[in-house]
C-alpha positions in Angstrom: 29.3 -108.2 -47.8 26.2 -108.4 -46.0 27.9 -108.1 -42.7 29.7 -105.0 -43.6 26.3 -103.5 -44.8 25.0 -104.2 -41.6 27.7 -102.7 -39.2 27.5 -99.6 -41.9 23.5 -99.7 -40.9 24.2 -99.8 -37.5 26.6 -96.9 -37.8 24.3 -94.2 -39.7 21.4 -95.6 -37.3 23.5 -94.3 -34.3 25.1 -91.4 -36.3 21.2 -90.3 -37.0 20.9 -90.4 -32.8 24.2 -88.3 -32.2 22.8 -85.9 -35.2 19.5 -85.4 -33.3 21.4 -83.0 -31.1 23.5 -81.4 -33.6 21.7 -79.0 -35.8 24.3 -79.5 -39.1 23.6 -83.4 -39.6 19.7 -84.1 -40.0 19.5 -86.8 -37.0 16.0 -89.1 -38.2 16.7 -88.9 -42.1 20.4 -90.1 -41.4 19.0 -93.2 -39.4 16.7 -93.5 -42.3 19.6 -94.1 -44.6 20.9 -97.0 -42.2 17.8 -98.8 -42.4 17.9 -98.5 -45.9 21.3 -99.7 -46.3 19.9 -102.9 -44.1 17.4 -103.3 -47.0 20.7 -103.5 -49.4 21.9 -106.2 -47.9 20.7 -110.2 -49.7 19.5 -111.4 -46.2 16.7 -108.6 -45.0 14.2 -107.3 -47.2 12.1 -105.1 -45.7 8.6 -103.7 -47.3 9.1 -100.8 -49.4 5.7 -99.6 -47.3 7.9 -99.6 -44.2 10.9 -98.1 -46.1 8.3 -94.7 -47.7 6.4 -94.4 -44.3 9.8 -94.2 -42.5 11.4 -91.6 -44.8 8.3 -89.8 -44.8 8.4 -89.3 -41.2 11.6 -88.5 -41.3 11.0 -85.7 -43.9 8.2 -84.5 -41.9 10.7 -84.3 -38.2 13.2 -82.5 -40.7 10.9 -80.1 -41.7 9.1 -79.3 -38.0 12.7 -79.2 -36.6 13.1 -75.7 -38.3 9.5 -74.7 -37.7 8.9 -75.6 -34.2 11.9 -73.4 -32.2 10.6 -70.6 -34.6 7.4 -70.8 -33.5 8.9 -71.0 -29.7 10.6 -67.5 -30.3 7.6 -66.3 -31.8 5.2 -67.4 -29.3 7.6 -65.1 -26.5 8.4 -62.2 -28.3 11.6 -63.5 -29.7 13.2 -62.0 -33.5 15.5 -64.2 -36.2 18.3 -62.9 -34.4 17.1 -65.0 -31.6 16.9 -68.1 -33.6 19.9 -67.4 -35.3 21.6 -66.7 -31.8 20.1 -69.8 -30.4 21.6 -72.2 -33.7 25.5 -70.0 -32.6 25.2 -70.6 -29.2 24.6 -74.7 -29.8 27.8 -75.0 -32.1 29.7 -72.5 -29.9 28.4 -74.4 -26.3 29.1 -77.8 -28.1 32.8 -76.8 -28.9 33.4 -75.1 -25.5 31.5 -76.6 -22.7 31.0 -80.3 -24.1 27.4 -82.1 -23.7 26.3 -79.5 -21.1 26.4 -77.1 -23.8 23.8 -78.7 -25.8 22.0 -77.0 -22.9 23.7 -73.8 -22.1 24.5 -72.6 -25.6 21.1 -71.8 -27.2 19.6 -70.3 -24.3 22.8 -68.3 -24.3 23.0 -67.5 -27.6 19.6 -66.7 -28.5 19.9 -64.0 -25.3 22.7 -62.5 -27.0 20.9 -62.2 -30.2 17.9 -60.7 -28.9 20.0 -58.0 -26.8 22.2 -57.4 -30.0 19.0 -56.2 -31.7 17.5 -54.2 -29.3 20.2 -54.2 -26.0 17.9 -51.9 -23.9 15.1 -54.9 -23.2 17.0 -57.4 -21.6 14.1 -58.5 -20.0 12.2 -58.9 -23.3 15.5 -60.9 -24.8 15.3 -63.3 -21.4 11.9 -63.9 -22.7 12.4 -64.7 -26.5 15.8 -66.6 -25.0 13.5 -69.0 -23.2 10.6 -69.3 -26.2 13.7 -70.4 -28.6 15.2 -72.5 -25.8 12.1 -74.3 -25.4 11.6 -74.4 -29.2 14.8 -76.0 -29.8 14.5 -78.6 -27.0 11.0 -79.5 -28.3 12.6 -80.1 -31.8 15.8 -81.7 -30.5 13.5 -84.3 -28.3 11.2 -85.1 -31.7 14.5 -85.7 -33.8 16.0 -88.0 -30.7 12.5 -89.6 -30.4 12.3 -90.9 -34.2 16.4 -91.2 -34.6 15.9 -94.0 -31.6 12.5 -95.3 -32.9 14.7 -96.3 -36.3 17.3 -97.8 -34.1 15.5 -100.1 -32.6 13.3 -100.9 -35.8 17.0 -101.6 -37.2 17.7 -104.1 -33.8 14.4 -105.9 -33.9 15.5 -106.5 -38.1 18.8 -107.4 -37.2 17.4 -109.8 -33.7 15.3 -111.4 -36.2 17.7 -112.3 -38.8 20.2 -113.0 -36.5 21.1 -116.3 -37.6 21.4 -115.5 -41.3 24.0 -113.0 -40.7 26.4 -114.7 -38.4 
């Protein structure tokens, strides 16, 4: 049992990396949930300490990730339609242009929100475009930056018990 709670660790740990870019699955709390599932197992018992201070920075990524591309928009002039725009044009670049659209689509979509507000300042929507693109990449790189830091917290626990499990 203990190896199929590990394996089902090691999944949500990498599911929690692949959600860092994908703004419907919360990327550092899901790798949280595979390091807890570790703890389940009879082998590794890890400190509740570690297990609270981890799902606390978790929390604290999940919360910034919708505070920091707002504050992007804001900071250039950008609107909600913006940020809404910016969340379409990730799901709509992901389905359509693959991993480059992780790139494309926001910028994209948060210039076609901005113009569908107020289509006669397209330069002012390039600008607000740009503050939620930067926004977004800022959150998405926090979320990857935790998801991984729980990954290999979950390798070094795994390394170290090695011999236990197999």
């Amino acid at each position: 049992m203990d190896i199929v709670l590990v394996i089902l660790g090691f999944l949500f740990c990498l599911l929690g990396v692949i959600g860092s870019f994908l703004p419907v699955l919360p990327g550092p709390f899901t790798s949280w949930v595979g390091l807890l599932i570790l703890h389940l197992t009879n082998t590794v018992i890890l400190d509740w300490t570690f297990l609270g201070i981890t799902l606390v920075i978790s929390i604290v990524v999940w919360i910034l990730d919708y505070i920091v591309p707002a504050i992007g928009t804001k900071r250039f002039g950008g609107t909600k339609y913006g940020m809404i725009g910016s969340s379409i044009g990730l799901i709509c670049g992901l389905i359509f242009m693959g991993p480059f659209g992780i790139i494309v689509g926001p910028f994209a979509g948060a210039f076609i929100g901005e113009l569908i507000k107020d289509s006669k300042e397209s330069s002012k929507a390039l600008k607000a475009a740009f503050g939620s693109f930067i926004g977004f990449l800022a959150g998405t790189f926090l979320k990857f930056i935790v998801s991984i830091g729980f990954l290999i917290f979950y390798f070094k626990i795994v390394w170290k018990n090695w011999a236990v499990f197999f």
